[in-house]
MIPATI-177191 format. One line per 5 residues: their letters; for each residue x, y, z of N, C-alpha, C, CB. Coordinates in steps of 0.1 Angstrom, whole numbers, padded with zeros to 4 digits. Glycine has a CB too. Example, Ala and Ser with C-alpha at 12.3 -4.5 7.8 and 13.67 -1.06 7.14 Angstrom:
as> 0132 -0057 0078 0123 -0045 0078 0132 -0033 0078 0113 -0045 0090  0128 -0022 0071 0137 -0011 0071 0129 0000 0079 0141 -0006 0057
//
This chain:
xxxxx> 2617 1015 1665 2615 1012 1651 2622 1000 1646 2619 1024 1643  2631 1003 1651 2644 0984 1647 2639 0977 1649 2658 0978 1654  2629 0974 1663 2628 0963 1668 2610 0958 1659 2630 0965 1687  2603 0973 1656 2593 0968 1647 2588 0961 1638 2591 0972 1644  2605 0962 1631 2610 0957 1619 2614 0940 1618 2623 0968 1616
xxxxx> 2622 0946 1629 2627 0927 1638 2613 0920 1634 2630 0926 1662  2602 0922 1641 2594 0916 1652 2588 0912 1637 2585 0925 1666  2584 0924 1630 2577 0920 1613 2583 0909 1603 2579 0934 1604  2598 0911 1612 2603 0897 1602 2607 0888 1608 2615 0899 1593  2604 0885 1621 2602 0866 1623 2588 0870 1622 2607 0856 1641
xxxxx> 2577 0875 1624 2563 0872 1620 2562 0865 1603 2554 0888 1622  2569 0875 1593 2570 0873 1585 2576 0850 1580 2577 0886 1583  2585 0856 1584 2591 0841 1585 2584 0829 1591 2604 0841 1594  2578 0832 1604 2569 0821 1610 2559 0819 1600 2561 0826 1624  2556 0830 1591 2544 0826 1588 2545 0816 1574 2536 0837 1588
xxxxx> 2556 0822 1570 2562 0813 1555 2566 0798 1563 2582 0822 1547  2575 0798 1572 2577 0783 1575 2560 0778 1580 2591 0780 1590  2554 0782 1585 2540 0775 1587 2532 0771 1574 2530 0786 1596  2532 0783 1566 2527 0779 1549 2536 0762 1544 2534 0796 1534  2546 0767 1545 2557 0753 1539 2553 0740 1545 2575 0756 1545
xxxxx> 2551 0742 1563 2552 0730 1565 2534 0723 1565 2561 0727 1579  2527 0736 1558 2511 0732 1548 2511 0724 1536 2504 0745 1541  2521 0731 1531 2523 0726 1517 2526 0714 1514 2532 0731 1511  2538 0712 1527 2544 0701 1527 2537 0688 1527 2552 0702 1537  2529 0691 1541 2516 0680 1547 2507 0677 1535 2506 0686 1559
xxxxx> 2503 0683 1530 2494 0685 1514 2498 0672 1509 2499 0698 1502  2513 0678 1504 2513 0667 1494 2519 0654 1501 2521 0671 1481  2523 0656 1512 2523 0643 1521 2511 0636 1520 2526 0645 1536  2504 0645 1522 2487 0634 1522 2480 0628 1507 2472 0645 1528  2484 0635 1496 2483 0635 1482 2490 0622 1483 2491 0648 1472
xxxxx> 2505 0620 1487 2512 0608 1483 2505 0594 1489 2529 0609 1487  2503 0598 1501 2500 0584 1512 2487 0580 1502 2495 0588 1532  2476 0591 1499 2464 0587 1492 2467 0577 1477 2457 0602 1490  2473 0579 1472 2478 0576 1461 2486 0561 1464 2488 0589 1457  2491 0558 1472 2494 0545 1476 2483 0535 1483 2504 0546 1484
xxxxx> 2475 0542 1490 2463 0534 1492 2452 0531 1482 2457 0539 1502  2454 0540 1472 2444 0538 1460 2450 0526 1454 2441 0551 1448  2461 0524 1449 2467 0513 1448 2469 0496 1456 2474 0519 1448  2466 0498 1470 2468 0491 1476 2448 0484 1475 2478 0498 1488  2442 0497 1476 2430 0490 1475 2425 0486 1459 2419 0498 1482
xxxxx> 2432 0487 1451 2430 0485 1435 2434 0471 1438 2439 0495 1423  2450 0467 1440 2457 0451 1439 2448 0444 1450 2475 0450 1443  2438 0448 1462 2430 0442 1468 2422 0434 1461 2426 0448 1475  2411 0448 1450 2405 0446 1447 2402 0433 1439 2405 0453 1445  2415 0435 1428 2417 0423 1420 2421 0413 1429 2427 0426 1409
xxxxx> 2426 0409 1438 2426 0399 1444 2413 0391 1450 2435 0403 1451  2403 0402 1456 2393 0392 1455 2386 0386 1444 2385 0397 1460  2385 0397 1433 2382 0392 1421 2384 0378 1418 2388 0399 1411  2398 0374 1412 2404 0365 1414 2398 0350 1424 2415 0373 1418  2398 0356 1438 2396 0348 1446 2376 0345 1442 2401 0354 1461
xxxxx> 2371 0352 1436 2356 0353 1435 2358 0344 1422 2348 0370 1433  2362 0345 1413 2365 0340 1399 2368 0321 1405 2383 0351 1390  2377 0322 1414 2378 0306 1422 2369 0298 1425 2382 0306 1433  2360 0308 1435 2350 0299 1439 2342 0300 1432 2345 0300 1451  2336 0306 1421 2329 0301 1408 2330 0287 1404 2334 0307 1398
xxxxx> 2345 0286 1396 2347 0278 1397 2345 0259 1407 2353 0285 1395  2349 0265 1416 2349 0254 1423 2331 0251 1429 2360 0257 1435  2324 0261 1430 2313 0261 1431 2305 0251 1417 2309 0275 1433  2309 0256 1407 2306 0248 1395 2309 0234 1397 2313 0253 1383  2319 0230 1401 2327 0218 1401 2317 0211 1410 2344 0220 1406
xxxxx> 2316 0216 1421 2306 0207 1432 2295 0203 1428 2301 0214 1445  2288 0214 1424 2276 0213 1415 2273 0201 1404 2277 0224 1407  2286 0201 1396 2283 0190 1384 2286 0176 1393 2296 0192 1369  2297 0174 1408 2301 0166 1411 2284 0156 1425 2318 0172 1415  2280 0168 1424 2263 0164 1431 2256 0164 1422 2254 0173 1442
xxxxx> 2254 0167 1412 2246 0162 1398 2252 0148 1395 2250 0172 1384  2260 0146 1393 2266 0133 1389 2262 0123 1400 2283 0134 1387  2268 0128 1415 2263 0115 1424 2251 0113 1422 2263 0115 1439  2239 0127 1423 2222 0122 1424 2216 0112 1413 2211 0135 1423  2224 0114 1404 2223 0104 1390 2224 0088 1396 2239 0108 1376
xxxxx> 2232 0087 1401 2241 0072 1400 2230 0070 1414 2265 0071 1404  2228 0077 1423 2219 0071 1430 2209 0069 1425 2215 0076 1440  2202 0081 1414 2189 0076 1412 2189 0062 1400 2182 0090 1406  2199 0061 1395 2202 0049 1390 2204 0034 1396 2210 0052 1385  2208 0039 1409 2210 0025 1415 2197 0023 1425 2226 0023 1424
xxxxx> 2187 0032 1426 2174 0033 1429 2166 0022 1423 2168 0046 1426  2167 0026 1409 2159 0024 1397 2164 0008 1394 2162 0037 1385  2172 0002 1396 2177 -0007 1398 2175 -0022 1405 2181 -0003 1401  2174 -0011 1417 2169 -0023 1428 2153 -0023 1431 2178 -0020 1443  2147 -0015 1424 2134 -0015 1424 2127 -0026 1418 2130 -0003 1419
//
């Protein structure tokens, strides 16, 4: 009978430290998730950013080959 009792209470116990180290992992995975949402948020905005650039600089090329095809077509028109 003692030893029934024993046997019922490390079962007992195993099974609480097995729940705990559930719980535990849980919110271990809750936290890690929670830092990668973040980590892919400040990504995010960083390409943004980097997308917002080459706009820019795309524009810039743009007006700066607008401008040359001008002066060629001008110095075309010229020597014609």
């Amino acid at each position: 009978m003692e030893h029934e009792i024993i046997a019922m209470w490390v079962q007992t116990l195993s099974s609480v430290v097995g729940l705990g180290c559930i719980v535990w992992g849980l919110f271990a995975m809750k936290a890690a998730g929670h830092r990668r949402d973040r980590e892919i948020d400040e990504l995010g905005k960083g390409l943004q950013q980097q997308g917002r650039a080459l706009e820019r600089q795309g524009a810039a090329m743009t007006q700066a080959f607008t401008q040359q095809g001008e002066v060629l077509a001008e110095l075309l028109r010229r020597s014609a």
